[in-house]
N, C-alpha and C positions, 0 to 999 in steps of 0.2 A: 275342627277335626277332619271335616273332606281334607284338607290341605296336605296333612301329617297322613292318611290313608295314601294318599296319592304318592306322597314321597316316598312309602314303607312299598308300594307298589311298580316301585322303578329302581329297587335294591334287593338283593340276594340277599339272608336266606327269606327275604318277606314276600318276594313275586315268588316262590315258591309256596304259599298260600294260597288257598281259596280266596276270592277277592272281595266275596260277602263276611270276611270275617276281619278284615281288614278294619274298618270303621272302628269296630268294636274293640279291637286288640289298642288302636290309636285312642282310645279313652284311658286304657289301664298305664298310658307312659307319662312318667316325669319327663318334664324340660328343666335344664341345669343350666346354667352359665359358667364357665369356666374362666378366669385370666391367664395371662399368655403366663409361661414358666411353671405353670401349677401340678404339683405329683399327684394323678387323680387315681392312680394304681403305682403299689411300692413295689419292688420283688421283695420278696419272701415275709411282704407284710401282710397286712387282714386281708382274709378271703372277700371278692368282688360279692356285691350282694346285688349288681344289676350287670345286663350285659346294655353295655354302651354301644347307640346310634352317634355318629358326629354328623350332626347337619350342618352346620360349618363351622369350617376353621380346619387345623391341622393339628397331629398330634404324633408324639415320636416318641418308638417304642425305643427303649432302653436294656441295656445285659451290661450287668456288674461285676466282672471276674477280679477278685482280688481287690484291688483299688482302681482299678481302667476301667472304664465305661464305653458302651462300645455300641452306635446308634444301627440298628437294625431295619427298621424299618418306619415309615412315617403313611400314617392314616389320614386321610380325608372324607369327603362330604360322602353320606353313605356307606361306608367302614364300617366294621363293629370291631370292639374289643369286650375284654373279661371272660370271654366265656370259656376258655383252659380252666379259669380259677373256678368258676361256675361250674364245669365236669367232672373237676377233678375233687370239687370242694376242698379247696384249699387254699395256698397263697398261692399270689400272681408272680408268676416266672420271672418276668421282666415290670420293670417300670416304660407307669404309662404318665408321660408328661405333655401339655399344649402346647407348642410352640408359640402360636398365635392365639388371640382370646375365640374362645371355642363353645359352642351352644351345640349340646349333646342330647337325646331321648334318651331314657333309663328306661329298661323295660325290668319291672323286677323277677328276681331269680324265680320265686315259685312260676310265674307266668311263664316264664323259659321253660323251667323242666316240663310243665305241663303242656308246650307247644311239642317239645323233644317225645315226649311220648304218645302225641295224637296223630303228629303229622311227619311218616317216615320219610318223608324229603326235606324235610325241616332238621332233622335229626342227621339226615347225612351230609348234608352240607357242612358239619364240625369235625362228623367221623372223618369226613375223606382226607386222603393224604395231599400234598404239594401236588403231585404227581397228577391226582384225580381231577384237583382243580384248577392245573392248566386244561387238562384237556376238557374241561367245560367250558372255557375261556374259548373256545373257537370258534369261526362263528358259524352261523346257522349255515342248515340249507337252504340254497335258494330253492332249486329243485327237484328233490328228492327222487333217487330212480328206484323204485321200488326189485327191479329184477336184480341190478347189478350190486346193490348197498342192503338191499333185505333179504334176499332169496339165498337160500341153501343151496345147497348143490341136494343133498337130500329129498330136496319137493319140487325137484327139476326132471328126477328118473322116471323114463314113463313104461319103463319094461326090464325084465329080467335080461341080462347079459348071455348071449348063445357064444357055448363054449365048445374047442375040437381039439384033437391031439395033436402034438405037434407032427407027428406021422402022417397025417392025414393029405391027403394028394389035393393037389388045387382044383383039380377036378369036381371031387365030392366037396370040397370046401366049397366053392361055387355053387353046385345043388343045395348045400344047407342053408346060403344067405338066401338063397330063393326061397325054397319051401317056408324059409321063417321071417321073410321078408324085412332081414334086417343091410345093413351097407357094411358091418364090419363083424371079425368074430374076434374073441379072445383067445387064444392059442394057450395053452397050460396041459399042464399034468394032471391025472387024478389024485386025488379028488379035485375035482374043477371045481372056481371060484375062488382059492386061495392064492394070495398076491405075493408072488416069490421072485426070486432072478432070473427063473425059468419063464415067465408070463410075456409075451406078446400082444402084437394084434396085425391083422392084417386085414384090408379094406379094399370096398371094391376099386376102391385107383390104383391100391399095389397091386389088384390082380391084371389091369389094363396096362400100367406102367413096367412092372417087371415080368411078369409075365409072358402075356399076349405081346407087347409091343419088343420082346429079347427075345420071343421066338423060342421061351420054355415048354418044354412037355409039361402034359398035363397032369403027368405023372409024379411032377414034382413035388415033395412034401414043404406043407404051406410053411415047414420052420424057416426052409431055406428063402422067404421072400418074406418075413414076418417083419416088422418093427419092436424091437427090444431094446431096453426096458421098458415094459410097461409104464408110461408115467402115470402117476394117479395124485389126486388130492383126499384128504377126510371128508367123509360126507356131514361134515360141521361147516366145511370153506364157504363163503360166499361166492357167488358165480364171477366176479368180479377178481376175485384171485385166480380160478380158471380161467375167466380170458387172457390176464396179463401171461400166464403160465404159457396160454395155446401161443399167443402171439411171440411170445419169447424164445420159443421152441418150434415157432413154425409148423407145429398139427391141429390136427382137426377134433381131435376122439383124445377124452380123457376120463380116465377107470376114476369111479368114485367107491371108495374104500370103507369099514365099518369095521371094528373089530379083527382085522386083518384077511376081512372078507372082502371080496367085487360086488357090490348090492347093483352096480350100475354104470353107466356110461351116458357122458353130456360132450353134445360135441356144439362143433364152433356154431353151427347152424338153430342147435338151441336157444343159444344166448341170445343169437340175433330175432329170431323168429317174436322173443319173447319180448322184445323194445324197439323204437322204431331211429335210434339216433343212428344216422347215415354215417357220421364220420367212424363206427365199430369196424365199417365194411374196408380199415387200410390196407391190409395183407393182396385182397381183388384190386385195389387201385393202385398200390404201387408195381404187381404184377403187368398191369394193363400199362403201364405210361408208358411214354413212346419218345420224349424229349425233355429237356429242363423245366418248359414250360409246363407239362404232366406232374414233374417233380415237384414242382413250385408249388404247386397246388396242393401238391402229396403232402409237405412239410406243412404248409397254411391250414389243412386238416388236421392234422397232430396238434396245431395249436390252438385249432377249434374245438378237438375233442378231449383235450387239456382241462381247456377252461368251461367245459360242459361238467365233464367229471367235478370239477373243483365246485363245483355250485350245487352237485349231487349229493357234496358229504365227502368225496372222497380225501383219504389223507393224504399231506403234502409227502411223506415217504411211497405210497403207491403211486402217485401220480410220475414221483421221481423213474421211479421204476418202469413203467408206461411207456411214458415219453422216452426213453433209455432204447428200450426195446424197438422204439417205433423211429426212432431216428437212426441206430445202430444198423436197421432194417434199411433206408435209404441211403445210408455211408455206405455200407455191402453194393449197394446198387450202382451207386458212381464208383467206387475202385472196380468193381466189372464189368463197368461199361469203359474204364479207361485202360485196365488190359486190354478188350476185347480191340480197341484201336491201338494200341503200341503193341501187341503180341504179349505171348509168353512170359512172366520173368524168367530173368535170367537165374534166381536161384531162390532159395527159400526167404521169407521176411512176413514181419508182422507191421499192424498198422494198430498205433495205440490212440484212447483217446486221453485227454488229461482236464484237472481241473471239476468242475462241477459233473461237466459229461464222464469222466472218468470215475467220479464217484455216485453218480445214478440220480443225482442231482438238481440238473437242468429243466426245468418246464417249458419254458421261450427259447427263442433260437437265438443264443450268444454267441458272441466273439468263438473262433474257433481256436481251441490250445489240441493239439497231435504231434506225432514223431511218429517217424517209421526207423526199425530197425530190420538192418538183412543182414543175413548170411555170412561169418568169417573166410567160407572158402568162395565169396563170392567173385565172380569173372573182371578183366577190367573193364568190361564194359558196362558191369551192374550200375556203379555213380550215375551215367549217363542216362540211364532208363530210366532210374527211380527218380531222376530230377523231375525228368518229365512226368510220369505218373504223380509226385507230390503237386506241380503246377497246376495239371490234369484235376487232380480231385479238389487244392483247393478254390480254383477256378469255379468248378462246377458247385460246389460245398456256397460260393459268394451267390454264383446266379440262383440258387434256393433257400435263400435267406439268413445264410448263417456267413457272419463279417469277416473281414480278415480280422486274425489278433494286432491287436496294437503293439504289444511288447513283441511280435514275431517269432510266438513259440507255436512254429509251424513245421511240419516237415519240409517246404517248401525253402526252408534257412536250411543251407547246405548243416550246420551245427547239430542239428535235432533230427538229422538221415546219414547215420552212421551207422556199421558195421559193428554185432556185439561186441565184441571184445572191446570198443570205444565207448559205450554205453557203461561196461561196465566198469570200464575207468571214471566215466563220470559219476558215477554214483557212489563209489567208494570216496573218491576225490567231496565229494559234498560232505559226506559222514566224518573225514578224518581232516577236513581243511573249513571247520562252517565259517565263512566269511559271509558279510552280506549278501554276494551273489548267488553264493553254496546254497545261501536258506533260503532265499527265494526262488532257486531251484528246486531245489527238492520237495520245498513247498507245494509245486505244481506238478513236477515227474513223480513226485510219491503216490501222487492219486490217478497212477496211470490206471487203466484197463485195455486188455488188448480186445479188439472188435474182427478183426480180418487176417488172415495170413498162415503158413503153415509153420513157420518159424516161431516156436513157443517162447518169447521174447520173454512172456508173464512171468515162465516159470524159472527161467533162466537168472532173471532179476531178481526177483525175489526174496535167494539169501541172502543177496547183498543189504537189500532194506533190514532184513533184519537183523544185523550184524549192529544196527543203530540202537539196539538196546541196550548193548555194551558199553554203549560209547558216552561217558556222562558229560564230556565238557558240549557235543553237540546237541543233546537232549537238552541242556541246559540253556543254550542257545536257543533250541528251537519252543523253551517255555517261554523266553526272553519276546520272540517272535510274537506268540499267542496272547502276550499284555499288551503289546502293541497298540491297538484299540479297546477302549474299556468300553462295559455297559453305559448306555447315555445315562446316566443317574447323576444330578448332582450333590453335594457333600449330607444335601439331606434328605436325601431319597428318593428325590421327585425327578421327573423326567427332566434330561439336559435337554434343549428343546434348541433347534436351530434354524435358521435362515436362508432360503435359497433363492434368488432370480423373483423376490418379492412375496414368496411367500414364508408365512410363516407357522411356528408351532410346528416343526416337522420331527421326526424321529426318523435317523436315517438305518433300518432293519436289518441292511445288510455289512457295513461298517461294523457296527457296535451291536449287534445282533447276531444273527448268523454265521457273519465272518468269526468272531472271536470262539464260536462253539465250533465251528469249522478244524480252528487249529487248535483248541484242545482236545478235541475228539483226535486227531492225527499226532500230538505229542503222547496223547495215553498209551494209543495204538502201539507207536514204536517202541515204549519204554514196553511194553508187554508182549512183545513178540507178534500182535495181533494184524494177519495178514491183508484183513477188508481194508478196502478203501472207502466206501459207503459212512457217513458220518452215525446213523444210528446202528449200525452193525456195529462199529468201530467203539463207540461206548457201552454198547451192549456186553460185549467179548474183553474190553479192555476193566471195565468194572471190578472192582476184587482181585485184580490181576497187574493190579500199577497202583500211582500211589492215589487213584482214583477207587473211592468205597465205593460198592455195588449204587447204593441208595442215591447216593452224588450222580454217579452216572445214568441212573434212572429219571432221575430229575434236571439232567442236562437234555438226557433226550427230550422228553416233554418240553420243554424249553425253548428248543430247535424245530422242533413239529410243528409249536403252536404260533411263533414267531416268523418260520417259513411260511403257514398259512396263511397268515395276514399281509406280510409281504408280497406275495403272488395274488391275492384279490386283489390288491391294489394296482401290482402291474395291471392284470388282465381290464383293471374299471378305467385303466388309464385306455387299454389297447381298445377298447370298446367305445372309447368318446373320440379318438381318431389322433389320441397323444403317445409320443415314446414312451416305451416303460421307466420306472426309474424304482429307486429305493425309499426314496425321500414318502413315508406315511405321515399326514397329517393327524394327529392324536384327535382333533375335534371328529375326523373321520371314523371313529371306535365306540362301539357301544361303553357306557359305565362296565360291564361284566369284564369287556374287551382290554379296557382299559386297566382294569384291576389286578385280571390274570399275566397282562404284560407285562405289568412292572414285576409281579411277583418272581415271572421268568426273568427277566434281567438281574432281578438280585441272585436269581441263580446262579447265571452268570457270572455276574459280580463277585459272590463266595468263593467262587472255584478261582478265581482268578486269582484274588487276594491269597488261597489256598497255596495255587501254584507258584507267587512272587514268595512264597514262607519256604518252599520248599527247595524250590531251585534258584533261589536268589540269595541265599546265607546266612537267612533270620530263622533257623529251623525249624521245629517239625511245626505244623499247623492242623487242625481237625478241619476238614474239607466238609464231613457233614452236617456240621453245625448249624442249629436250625434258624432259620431264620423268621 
């Protein structure tokens, strides 16, 4: 019986138990023997009167539609089935068959219900949806930041907010910070406190910067040197959302909101005060470097404080986000330090990014994919500049860690530093001509983002991208694209496992994981007019709104969340032992929980694929939420 506790104790929902109850629970189970082929659950036959442990062997769930059968899913060591039938008290949805000869624990039904009603983590481990248990599937923390993953913004406020009118001369605004000895005030209408399009701020550096240092009267009323909009977050946000907010935005002071009240103000000096992790402090060091070699360093932080966050709890979409901000922040700094040496442009242009960084993405410093776009009524001497300038940054962009691209989708290719009106031609030309090269164009210019420049390149583009919803033989194409690679599953459900440079057992995350949710998330998007580029925005907004149901799209994301997380530990355990990152995860490297919730995510996958081949392939319509 120790043996069988032990095992109930290294399986969901059992290590969700108290571990003294464990022993005891492992007396009240049958052990069964099964042979391979055997129907141990019929659909829509007698109600389960136990829920089924597989301690080994395999076993493959079944769906009967009409006369096709249709293998769903396959359970191993650890698994449980019946207990749908169990809650529902009824018959079993699906058949439950061995593949292989199978030795199973029976825990019976009455013991269930009465574990379901003693023990509410016992109980919600059935209730929760697909949804819920990916995201338990991820893995722990290593170690937990209590300010930035648990703290409110709410139990961060250490004083009431000092409010003035906007009339108020800088003069007396300066006496009031004093007297109340605060560094900023909120500028508003009466009634003060309330958060409108009227609400500012202004702080004692706008009174040194625009002020005193332009040589204003004091006379001045503080509307005319204020910072508007007030940005603010709920005082429900984690402080953790405020940083990425402050760093994104480049301020210091951010209104925390209740009710469509100002209760408070956290600024950037809060956060810090309140944890000691140095790499927070990137905004002061990237301000301070002086050379590549500063930058180098700059970026080598970002990926130190990457993979600090990532061990914190935080999720693979914030971290995207972070990193975005934090690198977007050093790209600004080499295009300005490469004007600052070639002069002036000669005329308006933007500087985009594309690919993972284009979509918010990126955690490590990859291959670099950009284009810059300038100006129609540019000079003839603009080509000439901008050459230099793309050399210039990607130059600089190599000596700070981030590679040339391989395929050459660089600005730096005269192709990909053209003049809008060429841009626009290629974009159109992708959507109305998809040839192989169209679609793996547009595959990577679709998830542009513009970072630098005053030429609104983003907005300019735009309609043309979404003129692609119209267009069915290209969307058809570009679903054609997104089968490409299938989830690694093979024919029976089990991880396709591969081979690399001697080792083995690998599951390559990015291939047949993330890539394929990559470009479904970007075919939904288009077919729905949905302008993000961001892959969880993109099925977030595309849900309900293409031929992706909301539920499908909620359980793509989770899918992508949970499957990037584990992908990026792995880089980071690679970068950490002094190896290149790669994609290639060893499954022995997975907890059982890890392992469980993986596969669950790739039949995610899997579903929506098979969904999309029904759809845009000519076998019609298909149920995309079909449960699995």
């Amino acid at each position: 019986m120790d043996e069988i506790a032990r095992f109930l104790a290294e399986h969901p929902p059992f290590s969700l138990l108290p571990s003294e109850q464990l022993p005891s629970l492992a007396r009240q189970l049958r052990i069964e023997y099964f042979p391979a082929n055997h129907d141990i659950l019929l659909q829509n036959g007698a109600p389960a009167a136990f829920l089924y442990i597989v301690r080994r062997g395999t076993v493959d769930l079944l769906r009967t539609i009409d006369t096709r059968s249709e293998l769903l899913n396959t359970l191993g060591e650890g698994e449980v089935f019946g207990y749908v039938s169990l809650i529902r008290s009824g018959p079993p949805i699906v058949t439950v068959r061995t593949r292989t000869e199978t030795l199973a624990y029976l825990l019976p039904a009455v013991v269930f219900q009465q574990l379901r009603a003693a023990v509410p983590a016992f109980e919600q481990f059935f209730a929760r949806s697909l949804v819920e248990r990916l995201a338990a599937g991820r893995p722990p923390q290593l170690h937990a930041d209590p300010v930035l993953f648990q703290t409110r913004l709410r139990d961060m406020l250490r004083r009431a907010v000092v409010c003035v009118a906007p009339e108020t001369t800088v003069r007396v605004a300066a006496q009031v910070m004093r007297e109340q000895q605060v560094s900023c005030l909120i500028i508003d209408l009466p009634p003060y406190g309330v958060l409108d399009t009227a609400s500012g701020i202004v702080t004692d550096r706008d009174l040194r910067n625009r002020v005193i240092a332009e040589g204003l009267s004091l006379d001045t009323p503080v509307a005319a040197v204020m910072s508007a909009p007030l940005l603010s977050l709920p005082a429900a946000s984690l402080a953790f959302e405020a940083f990425t907010l402050m760093l994104e935005r480049g301020i210091h002071h951010l209104a925390v909101v209740e009710h469509g009240l100002i209760v408070g103000l956290v600024t950037h000096t809060d956060i810090l005060r309140r944890q000691s992790r140095s790499s927070l402090f990137l905004p002061q060091r990237l301000e301070r470097a002086q050379n590549s070699a500063d930058l180098r360093h700059y970026a080598e932080q970002v990926t130190e404080m990457a993979g600090a966050l990532l061990d914190s709890g935080a999720r693979s979409a914030d971290l995207g986000r972070l990193v975005a901000v934090a690198h977007d922040a050093l790209h600004v700094r080499i295009l300005r330090d490469a004007e600052a040496k070639l002069g002036a442009p000669p005329c308006r242009y933007a500087w985009l990014v594309l690919g993972s960084e284009g979509r918010c993405e990126q955690t490590l410093r990859t291959d670099q994919d950009n284009a810059l776009v300038f100006a129609d009524d540019a000079p003839p001497e603009a080509d000439t500049y901008f050459a230099s300038l793309a050399e210039a940054v990607i130059g600089a962009s190599i000596a700070v860690g981030f590679p040339r691209c391989p395929g050459d989708y660089m600005a730096s290719n005269a192709r990909w530093r053209q003049p809008l009106a060429v841009w626009r031609g290629y974009f159109q030309q992708w959507i109305d001509v998809p040839d192989a090269q169209a679609l793996l164009s547009a595959a990577i210019f679709f998830d542009y983002r513009q970072i630098y420049g005053e030429l609104d390149a983003a907005a300019a583009l735009r309609p043309i991208v979404a003129r692609a919803a119209n267009k069915g033989i290209f969307l058809a194409h570009m679903a054609r694209a997104a089968l490409e690679h299938a989830a690694p599953l093979n024919f029976f459900r089990q991880f396709a496992l591969r081979e690399h440079a001697g080792r083995r057992g690998l599951l390559d995350l990015k291939l047949g994981g993330t890539g394929p949710i990559v470009a479904l998330a970007r075919l939904f998007a288009l077919e729905a007019g949905v302008e993000a580029t961001n892959t969880g925005e993109r099925l977030q907004r595309a849900g309900g709104h293409s031929n992706l149901d909301a539920n499908s799209a909620e359980e793509l994301s989770a899918a992508f969340e949970l499957i990037s997380v584990l992908r990026v530990r792995h880089q980071f355990k690679l970068l950490r032992q002094g190896h290149a990152p790669d994609n290639l995860v060893p499954v022995a490297e997975l907890s059982n929980l890890e392992r469980r919730s993986l596969k669950e995510a790739l039949l995610v996958v899997d579903r929506v694929q098979r969904g999309v081949e029904a759809l845009f392939g000519g076998a019609g319509p298909s149920d995309l939420s079909a449960s699995c």
